[in-house]
PAFIRO-571607 format. One record per atom (N, C-alpha, C, O): x, y negated, z negated. Coordinates in pm, whole numbers, plus 50000, padded with zeros to 5 digits. Each point is the difference from the previous one (the first is absolute). Layout:
XYZ...
***
This chain:
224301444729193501215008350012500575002049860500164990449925500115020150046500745002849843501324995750016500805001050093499254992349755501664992749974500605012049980499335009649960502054991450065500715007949966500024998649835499475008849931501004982950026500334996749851499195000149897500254997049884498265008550185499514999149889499645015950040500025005050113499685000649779499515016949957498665000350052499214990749984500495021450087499335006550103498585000749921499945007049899499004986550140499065004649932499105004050062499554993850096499915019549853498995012550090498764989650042499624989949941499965015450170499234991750062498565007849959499965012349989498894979249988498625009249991499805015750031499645010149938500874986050209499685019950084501065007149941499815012250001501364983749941501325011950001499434998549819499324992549929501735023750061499475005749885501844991749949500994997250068498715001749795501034992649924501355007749990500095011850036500754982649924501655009850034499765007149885499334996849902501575017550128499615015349949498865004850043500165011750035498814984749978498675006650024500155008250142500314992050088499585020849960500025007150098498604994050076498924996349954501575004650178498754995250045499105017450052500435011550006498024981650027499455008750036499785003150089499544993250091500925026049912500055004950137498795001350057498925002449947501544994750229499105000050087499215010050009500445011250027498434986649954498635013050011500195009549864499725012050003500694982649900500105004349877499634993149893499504989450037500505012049810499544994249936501484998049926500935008050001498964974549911501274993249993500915011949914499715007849910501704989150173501115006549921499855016550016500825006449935497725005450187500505007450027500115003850097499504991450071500915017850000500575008050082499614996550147498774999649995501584998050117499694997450128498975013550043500585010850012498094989150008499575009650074499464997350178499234990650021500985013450034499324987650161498505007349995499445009449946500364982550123498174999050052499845011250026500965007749987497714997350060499425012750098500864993450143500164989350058500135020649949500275000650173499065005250098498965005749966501384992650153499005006850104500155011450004501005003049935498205010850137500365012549949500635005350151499124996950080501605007449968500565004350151500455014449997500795006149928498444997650173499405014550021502015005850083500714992950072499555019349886501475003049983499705004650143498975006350024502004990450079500534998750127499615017850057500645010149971498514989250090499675013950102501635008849986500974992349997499335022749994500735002850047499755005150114498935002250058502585000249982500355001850201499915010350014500665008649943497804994050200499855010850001501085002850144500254991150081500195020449924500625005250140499175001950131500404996050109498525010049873499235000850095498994987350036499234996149912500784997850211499244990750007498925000850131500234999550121498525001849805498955001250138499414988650072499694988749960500205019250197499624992650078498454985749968499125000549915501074991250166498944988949939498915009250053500265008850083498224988649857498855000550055499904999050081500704990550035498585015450080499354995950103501105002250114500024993250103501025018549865501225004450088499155015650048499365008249934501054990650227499895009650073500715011550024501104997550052498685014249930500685011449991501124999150054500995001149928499144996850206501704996950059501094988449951501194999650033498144991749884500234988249989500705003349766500544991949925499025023350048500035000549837501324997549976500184999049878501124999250203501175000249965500434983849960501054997949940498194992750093499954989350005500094991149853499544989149965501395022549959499224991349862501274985649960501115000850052498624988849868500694991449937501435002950017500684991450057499935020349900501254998749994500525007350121501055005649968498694996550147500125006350088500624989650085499584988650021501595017450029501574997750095499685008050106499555011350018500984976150069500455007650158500945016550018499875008150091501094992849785500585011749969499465013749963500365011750014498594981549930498905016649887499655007650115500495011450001498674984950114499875008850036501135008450124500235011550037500114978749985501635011950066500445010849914499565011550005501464983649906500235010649877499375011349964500405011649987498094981149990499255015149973499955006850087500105012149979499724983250150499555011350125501365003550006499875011450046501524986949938500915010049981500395010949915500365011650019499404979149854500145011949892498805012650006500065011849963499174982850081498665011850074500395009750070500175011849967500004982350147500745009150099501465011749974500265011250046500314981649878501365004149923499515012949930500485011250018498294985049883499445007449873499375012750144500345011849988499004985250104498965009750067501085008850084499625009950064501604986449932500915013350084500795003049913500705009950023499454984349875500565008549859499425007749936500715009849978498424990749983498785008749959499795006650083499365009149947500704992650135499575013050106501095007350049499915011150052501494980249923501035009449973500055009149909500105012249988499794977549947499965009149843499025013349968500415009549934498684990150103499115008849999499935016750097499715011549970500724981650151500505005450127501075010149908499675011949999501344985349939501275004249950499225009749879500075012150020499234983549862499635003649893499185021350081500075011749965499424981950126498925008750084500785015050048499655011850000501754979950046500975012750055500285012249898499965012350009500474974749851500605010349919498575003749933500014996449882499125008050146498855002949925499715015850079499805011849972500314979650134499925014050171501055017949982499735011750028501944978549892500375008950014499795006449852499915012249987500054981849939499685010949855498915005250058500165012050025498854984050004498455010150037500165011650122499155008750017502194989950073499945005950114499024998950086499335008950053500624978549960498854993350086501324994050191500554989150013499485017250043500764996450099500064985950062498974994150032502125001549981500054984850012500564999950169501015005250047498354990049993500164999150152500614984250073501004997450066497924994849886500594983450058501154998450109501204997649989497885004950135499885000750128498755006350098499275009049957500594985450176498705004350055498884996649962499005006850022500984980349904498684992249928500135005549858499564993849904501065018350084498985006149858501384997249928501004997350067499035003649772500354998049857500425011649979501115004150034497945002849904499695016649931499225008850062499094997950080501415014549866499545007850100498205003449929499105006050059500844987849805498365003049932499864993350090501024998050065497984996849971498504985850036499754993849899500354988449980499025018549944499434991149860500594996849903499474992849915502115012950072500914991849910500954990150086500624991749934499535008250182500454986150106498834990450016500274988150012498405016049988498864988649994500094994249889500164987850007499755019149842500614991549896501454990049985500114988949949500715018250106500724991149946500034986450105500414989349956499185011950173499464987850093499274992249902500464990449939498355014550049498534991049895501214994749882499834988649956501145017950003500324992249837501054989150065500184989549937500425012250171501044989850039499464991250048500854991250015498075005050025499444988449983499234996649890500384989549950498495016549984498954999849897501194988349864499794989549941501595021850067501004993249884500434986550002500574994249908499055000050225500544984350038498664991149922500014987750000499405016549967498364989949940500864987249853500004987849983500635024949941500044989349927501174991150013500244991649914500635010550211501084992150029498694985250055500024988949947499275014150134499294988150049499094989049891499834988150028499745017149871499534993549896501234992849923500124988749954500745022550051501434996049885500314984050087499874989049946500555013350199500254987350070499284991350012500394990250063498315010049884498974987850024500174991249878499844987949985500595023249920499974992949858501344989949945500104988549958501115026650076501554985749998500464994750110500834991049980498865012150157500554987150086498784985750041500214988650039498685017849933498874986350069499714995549870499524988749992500735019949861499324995249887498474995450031499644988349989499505022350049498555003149984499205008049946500555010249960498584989350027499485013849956499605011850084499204998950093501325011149876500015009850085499105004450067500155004350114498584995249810498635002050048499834993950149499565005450102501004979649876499454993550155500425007150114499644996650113501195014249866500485008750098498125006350061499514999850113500065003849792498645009350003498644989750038499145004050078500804986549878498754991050036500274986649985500984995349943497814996550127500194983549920499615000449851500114989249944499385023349964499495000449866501405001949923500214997749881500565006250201501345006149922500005010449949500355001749884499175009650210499585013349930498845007850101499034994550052501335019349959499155008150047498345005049977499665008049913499524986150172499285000349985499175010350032499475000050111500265012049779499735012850039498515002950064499805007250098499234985949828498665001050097500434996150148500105006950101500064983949883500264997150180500865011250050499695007350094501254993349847500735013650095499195012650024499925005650109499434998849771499295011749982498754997850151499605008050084500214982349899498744997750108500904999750133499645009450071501184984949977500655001050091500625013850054500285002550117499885006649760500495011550045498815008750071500245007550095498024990249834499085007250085499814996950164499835008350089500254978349922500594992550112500435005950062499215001850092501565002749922501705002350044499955013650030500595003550102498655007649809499445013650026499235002550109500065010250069499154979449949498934998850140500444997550099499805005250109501064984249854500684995750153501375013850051500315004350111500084998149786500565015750079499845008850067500715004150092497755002149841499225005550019499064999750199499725008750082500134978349913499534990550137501395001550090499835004850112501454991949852500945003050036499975010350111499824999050122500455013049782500705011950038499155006050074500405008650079497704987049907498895000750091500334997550153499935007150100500474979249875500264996050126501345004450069500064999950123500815003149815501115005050041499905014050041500765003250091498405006349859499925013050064499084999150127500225006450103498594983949878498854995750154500934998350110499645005250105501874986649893500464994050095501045011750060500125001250122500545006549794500475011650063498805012250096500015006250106499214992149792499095007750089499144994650148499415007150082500764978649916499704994850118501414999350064500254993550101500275010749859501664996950095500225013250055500755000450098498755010449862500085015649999501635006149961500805007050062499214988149835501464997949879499365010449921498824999649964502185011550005499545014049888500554993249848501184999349966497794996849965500444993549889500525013649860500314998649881499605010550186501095014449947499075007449913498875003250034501684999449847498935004949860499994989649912501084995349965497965000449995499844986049884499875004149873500204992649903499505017550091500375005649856500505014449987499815007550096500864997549787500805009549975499865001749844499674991349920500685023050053500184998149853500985015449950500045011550043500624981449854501385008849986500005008849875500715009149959497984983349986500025004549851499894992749887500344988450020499315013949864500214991349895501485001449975500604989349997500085021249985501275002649907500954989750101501024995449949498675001150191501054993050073499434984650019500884991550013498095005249989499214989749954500114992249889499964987750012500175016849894499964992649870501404986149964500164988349967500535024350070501454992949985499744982250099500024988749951499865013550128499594993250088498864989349997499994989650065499325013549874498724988549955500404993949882499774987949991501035020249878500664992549923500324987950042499684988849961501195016450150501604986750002499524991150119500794991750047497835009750008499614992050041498834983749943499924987950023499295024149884499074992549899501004990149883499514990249944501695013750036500804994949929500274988650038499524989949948501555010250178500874989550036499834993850096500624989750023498315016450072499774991950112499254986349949500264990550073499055007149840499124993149947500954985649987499614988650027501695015449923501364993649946500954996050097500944992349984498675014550133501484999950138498934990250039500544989050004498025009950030499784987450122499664990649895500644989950030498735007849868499904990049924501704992649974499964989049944501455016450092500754996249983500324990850130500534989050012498935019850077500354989350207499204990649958500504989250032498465009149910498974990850018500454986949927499784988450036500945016249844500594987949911501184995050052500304988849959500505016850126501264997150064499684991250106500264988050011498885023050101500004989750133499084993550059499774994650108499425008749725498334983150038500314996049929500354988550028499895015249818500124988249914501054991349965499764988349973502125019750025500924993349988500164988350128500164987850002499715022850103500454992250141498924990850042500434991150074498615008349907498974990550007500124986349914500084987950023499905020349869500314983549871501064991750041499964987849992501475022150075501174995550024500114988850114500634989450007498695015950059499444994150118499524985049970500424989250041498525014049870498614989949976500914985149881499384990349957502235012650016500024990949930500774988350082500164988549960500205015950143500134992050143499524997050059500364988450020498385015650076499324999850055498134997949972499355005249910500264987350179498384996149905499165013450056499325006249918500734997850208499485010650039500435013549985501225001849993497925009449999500575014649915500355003950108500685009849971499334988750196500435008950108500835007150023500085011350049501014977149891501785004250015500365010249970500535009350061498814987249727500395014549962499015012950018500365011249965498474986450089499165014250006500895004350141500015012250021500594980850058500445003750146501905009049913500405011649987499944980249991501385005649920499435013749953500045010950057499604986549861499645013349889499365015350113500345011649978498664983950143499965010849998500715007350140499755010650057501474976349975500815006150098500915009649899500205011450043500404984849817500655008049924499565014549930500635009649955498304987850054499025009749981500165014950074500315011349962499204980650202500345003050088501575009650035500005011550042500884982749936501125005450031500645011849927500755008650047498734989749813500415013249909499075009849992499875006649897499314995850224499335011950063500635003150157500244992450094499915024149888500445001950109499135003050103500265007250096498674987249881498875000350162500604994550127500704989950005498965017750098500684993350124498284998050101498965004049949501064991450147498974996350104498714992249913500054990349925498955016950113499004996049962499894997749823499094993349950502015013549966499984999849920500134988349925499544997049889501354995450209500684986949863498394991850023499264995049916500635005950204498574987850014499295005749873499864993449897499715019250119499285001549855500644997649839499244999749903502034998850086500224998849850499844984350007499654993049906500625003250202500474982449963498594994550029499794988249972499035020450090498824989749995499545005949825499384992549924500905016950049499715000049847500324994549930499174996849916502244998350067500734991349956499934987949959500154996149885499544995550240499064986750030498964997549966499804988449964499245020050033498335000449928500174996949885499784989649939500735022950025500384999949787500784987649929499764996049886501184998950199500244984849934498864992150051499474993449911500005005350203498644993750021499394998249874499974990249925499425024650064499065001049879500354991349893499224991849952502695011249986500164997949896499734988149983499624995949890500534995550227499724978149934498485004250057499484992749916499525012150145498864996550019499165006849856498874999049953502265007250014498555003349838501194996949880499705007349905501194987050071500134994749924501055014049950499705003149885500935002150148500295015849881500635009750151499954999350122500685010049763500195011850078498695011150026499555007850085500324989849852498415010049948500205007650124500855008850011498524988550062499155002650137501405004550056499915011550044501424982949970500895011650110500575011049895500245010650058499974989649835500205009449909498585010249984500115012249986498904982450019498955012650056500135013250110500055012349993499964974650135499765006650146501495007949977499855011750037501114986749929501445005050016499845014949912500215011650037499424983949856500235016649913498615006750064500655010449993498244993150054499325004550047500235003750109499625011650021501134980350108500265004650099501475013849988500095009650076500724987649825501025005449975499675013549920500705009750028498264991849870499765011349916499065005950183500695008850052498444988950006498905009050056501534999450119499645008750079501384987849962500585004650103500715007649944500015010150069500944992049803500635017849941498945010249954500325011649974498504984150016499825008849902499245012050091499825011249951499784985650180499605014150121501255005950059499965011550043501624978549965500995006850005500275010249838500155012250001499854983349933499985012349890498925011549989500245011549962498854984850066498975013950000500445005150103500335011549970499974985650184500395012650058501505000950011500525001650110499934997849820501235000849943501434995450134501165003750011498184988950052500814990150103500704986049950500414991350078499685008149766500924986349944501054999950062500484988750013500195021350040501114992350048500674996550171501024997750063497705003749944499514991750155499434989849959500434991050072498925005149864499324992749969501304982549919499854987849994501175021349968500964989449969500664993850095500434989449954499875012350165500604999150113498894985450078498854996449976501974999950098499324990550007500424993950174501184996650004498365002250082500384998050140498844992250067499484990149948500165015450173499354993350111498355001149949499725006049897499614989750159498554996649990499315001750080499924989050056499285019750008499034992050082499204992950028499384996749899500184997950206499254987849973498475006549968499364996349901500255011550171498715001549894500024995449849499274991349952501755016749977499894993849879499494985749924499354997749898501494991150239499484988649978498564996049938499774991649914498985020250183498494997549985499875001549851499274991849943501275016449993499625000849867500524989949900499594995949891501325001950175500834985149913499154989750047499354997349899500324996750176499014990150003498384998249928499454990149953500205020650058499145005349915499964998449877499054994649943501885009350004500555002249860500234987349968499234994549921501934998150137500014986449937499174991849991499834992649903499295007850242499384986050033498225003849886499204991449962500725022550016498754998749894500304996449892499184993549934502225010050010500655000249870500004978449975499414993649913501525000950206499854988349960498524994049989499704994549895499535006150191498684994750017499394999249861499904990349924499705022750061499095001849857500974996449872499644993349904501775013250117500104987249865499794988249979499654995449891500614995950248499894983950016498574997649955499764989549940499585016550076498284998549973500274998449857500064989449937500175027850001499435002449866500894988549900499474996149896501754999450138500624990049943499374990950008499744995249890499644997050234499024987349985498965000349916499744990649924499665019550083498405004649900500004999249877499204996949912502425008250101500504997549818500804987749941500315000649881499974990750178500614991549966501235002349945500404994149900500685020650205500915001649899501144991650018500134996950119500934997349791500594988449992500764997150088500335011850016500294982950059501065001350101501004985749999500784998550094499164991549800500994990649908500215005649854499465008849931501734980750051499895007249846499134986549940499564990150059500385014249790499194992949918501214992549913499714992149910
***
């Protein structure tokens, strides 16, 4: 123990009084530098959009990490909100368009305007205009990527559609086969099946059909298979609910009466079918714009569009061709999708 009384004397290890000692990891008397450190990789930034895990099923894409019991309510309101605002809006934009052009505005008795083919447009744009409200809502209320609206790839997959649309040509085709056989076995005058008015009254008319129809059912298809389905699918383990929801709503904002609703709502039901059995819209965004361009476009050649907008009772013959139509349309896609291994989880 050191005496107090006697003077401090530096011990071997300590450096003598005055002498600075030497800094740690330095050489004596300079400067502190520290060691190598470990090297740590700078913190991911936060992305907004967050996708579904691997190995998630088309009804099931809403399902991602940050996903609340709330997201999908909200969205399916602000949807709905956005899909009769926009078609207000448009509806309105359409009038004052009618009367600068002196296009007669009627809206009553089913009909809009007194054109055809400028009331068929502005129908096709009041829905076609709701598309990017449904992406917009996938992206800020579920925070996903918008794509999963379109496939388990997150994105439209155009070969497959393209192939689905030849599909979809045949089965019309087989359709409307069978649908004229069954009137004629019924001894039903299936009238004149074709007509023609002209090019100069034609044209207008194939325009605004080749345009926007393409845009009006690819827009039902993202609404009431893909929103209402996903919406569905983040509650529920099975897609029934919402393919059954979606195409009673479907359903209701057509004014078919009798035999008619059976036919929109077994269409309805198939096409979300399709959509979780192949993974995508592909396939009801096919059969939909094909069935929709080849049903205006013989009302425009014989210049009957605006009968053709009107929309009421059905007969049941008709049915034969709808069965036809669907049940080849689903079949052979279900095939050519197996053959191909096209994806139907995400990755």
């Amino acid at each position: 123990m050191h005496d107090p009384s006697q003077p401090h004397q530096p011990q071997p290890s300590e450096p003598p009084y005055g002498a600075e000692r030497p800094a740690v990891g330095g050489p004596a008397g300079g400067p502190y530098y520290p060691g190598p450190q470990p090297w740590q990789a700078p913190p991911p930034p936060v992305r907004w959009t967050v996708p579904p895990p691997p190995g998630t099923r088309y009804d099931h894409l809403a399902r991602t990490p940050v996903n609340r019991w709330w997201r999908p309510v909200v969205g399916t309101i602000a949807l709905a909100v956005a899909f009769v605002g926009v078609s207000v809006v448009v509806l309105l934009f359409g009038s004052v368009v009618a009367a600068l052009a002196g296009v007669p505005v009627i809206m009553g008795g089913g009909r809009l305007f007194g054109d055809p083919v400028f009331e068929l447009a502005v129908m096709l744009l009041s829905i076609a205009a709701v598309l990017p409200f449904a992406f917009g809502t996938a992206w800020l209320v579920q925070r996903r990527p918008p794509g999963t609206l379109s496939s388990v790839l997150g994105r439209l997959r155009w070969k497959w559609l393209l192939l689905c649309a030849g599909v979809a040509l045949v089965a019309l085709i087989l359709g409307q086969l069978a649908m004229i056989a069954t009137y004629a076995a019924t001894g039903q005058d299936t009238g004149e099946l074709f007509g023609w008015v002209g090019w100069e009254r034609f044209l207008p008319g194939l325009i605004v059909i080749v345009l926007l129809v393409p845009f009006q059912a690819a827009t039902e298809e993202y609404v009431f298979r893909g929103w209402v389905i996903q919406a569905f699918g983040a509650y529920f383990r099975t897609p029934w609910p919402g393919i059954l929801f979606g195409a009673t709503v479907f359903t209701s904002l057509h004014a078919y009466t009798d035999w008619g609703i059976v036919d929109v709502f077994s269409f309805g039901a198939l096409m979300g079918w399709l959509a979780v059995r192949t993974g995508g819209l592909e396939a009801p965004i096919a059969l939909h714009v094909i069935n929709n361009v080849v049903s205006f476009l013989p009302a425009a050649a014989s210049g009957d569009l605006g009968d053709a907008l009107r929309q009421g009772a059905v007969p049941w013959q008709a049915l034969a061709g709808t069965v036809v139509q669907l049940g080849f349309f689903a079949v052979v896609v279900v095939i050519i999708a197996q053959k191909r291994a096209i994806q139907t989880v995400s990755r």
